[in-house]
C-alpha positions as CSV (number, residue, x, y, z in Angstrom):
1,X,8.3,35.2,18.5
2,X,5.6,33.6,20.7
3,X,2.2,33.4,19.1
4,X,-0.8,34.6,21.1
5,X,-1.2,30.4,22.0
6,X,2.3,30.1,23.2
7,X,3.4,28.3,20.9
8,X,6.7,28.9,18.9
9,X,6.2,29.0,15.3
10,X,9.3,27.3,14.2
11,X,8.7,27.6,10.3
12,X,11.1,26.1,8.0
13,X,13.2,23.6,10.5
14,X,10.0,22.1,11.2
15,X,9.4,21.1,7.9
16,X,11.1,17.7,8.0
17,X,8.9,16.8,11.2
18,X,5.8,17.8,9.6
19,X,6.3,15.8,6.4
20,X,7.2,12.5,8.8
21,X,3.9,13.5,11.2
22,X,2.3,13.4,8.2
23,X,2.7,10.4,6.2
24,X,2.5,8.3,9.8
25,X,-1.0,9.8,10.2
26,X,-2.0,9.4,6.5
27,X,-0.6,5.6,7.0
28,X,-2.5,4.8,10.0
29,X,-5.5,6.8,9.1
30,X,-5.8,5.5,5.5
31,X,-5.7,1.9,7.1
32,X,-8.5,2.6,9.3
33,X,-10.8,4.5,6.9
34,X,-9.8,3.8,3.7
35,X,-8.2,6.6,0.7
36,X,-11.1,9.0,1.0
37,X,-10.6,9.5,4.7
38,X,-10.8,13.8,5.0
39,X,-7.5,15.4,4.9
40,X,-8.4,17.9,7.3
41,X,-8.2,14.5,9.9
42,X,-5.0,13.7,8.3
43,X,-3.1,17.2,9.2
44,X,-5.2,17.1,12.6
45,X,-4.1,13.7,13.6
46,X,-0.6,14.7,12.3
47,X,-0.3,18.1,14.5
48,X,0.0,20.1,11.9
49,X,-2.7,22.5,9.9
50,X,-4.3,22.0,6.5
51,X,-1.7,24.3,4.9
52,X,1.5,22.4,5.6
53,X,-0.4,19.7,4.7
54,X,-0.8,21.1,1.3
55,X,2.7,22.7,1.2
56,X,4.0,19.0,1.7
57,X,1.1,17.1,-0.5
58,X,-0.8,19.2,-2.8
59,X,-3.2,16.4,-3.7
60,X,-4.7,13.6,-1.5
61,X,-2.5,11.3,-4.9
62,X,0.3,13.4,-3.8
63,X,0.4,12.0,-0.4
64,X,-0.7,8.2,-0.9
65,X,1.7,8.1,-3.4
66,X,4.8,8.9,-0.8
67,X,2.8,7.0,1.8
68,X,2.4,4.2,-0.4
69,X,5.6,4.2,-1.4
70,X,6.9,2.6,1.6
71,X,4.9,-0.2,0.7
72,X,6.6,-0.6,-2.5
73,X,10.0,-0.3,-0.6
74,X,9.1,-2.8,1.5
75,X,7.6,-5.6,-1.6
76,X,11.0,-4.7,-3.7
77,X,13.1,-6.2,-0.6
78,X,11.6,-9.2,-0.5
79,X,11.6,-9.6,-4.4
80,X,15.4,-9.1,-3.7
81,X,16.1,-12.0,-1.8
82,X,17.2,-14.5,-3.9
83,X,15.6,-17.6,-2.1
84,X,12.8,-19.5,-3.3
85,X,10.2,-18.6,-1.2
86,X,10.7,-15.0,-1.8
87,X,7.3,-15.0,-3.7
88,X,5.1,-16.9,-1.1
89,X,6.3,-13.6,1.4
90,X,5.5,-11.2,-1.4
91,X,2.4,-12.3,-1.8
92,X,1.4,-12.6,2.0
93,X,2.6,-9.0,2.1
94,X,0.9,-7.9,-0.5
95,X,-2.2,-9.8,0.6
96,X,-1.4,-8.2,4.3
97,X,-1.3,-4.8,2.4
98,X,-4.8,-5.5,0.7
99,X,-6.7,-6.8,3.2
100,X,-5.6,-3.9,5.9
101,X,-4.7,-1.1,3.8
102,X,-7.2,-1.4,0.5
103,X,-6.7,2.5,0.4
104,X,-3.4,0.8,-1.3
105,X,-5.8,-1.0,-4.1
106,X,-7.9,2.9,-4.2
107,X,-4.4,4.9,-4.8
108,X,-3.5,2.5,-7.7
109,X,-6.9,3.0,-9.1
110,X,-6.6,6.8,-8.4
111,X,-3.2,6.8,-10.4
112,X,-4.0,5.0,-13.2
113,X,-7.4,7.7,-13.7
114,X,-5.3,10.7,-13.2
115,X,-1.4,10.0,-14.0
116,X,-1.2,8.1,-17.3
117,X,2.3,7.5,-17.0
118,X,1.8,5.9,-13.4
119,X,3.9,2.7,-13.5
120,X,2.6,0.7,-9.8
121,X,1.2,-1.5,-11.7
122,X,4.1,-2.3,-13.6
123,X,6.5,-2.1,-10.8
124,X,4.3,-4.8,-9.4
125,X,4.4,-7.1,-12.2
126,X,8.0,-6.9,-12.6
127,X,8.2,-7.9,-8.4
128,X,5.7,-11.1,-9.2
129,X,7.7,-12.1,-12.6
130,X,11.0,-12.0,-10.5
131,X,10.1,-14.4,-8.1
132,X,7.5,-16.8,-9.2
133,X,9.9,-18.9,-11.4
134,X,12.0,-19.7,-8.3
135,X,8.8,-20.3,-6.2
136,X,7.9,-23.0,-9.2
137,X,11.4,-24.3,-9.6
138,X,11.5,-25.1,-6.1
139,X,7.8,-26.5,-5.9
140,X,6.5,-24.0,-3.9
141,X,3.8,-23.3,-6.0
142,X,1.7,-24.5,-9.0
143,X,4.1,-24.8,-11.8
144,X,1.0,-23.2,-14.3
145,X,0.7,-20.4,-11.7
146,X,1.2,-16.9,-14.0
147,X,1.8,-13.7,-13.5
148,X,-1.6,-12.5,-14.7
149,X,-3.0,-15.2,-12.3
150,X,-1.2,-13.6,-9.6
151,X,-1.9,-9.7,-10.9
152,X,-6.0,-11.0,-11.2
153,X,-6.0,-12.3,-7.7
154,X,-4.3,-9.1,-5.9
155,X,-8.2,-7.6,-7.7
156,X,-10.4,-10.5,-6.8
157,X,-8.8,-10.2,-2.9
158,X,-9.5,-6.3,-3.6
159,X,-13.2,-7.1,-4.0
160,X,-13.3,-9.2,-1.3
161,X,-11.9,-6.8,1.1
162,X,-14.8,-4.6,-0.3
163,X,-17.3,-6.4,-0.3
164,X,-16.8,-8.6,3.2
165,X,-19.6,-8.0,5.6
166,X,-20.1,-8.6,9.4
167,X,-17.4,-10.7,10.8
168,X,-16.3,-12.5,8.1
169,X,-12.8,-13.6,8.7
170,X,-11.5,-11.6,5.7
171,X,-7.9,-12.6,5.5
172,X,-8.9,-16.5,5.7
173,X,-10.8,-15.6,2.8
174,X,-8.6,-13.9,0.4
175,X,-6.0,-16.4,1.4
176,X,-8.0,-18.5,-0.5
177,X,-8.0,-16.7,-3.6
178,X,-4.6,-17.9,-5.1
179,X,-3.5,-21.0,-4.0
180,X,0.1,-21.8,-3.4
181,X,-0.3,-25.5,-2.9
182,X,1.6,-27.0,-6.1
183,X,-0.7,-29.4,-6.4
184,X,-3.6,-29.0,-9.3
């Protein structure tokens, strides 16, 4: 039946829709204005109202964990490839991911607070420890590079990101952070 807009009320088959509007409007708007960006502007940009927001995501975690998880799809494929660079493109996308999407950075934080058995940042560590040996072996990077290096510089680029005022050329920046030259 018609509502008084015109609109048809399509319930339950537009459930799948909604979810997808969604998490492509939490996406782009948690890019632009970070994790705390109102949810209300989420469902608006999305097309959809505060309630199947809620009906999908019941908590802002909720939805930056399936948002975020895309990310993590994304890092585990390239931790998949079995050449030896495979860890110089992890960590430019993760860098990439950082320095235009720290809301990524907020929802680990986020986790960690509220979901004690959260295990990003362990997912994470596993990614790094599976390619930086063949990054060293092949002499792609510095052969005393560690995985805590690399795990401490994903939060010193996080407080860059931060941090970075005016028009500071932020990914030149945190580029910086962890060197891959193998050279000391």
């Amino acid at each position: 039946m018609p509502t008084p807009t015109g609109r048809v009320n399509r319930g339950p088959a537009a459930a799948a829709g909604n979810r997808r509007a969604i998490l492509a409007a939490a996406r782009r708007l948690f890019a632009e204005h970070g994790y705390n960006v109102p949810l209300h502007t989420i469902a608006r940009e999305a097309g959809t109202g505060q309630g199947t927001l809620y009906r999908h995501f019941p908590t802002r975690l909720d939805l930056a964990l399936a948002v975020f998880e895309t990310h993590f799809a994304e890092l585990t494929a390239i931790a998949r490839d079995a050449a030896p660079d495979a860890f110089v493109r992890l960590w430019s996308h993760l860098l990439d991911l950082v320095v235009e999407e720290s809301a990524f950075i907020e929802m680990f934080i986020d986790a960690r607070r509220s979901m004690p058995g959260y295990d990003g940042g362990h997912r994470l560590r596993v990614l790094v420890e599976e390619t930086l040996p063949r990054a060293q072996e092949a002499g792609l990077v510095a052969a005393g590079l560690t995985t805590a290096d690399v795990l401490l510089a994903v939060r010193m680029a996080y407080g860059i990101v931060v941090t970075t005022e005016g028009d500071e050329d932020v990914r030149a920046v945190v580029a910086g952070v962890l060197p891959l030259d193998p050279t000391p």
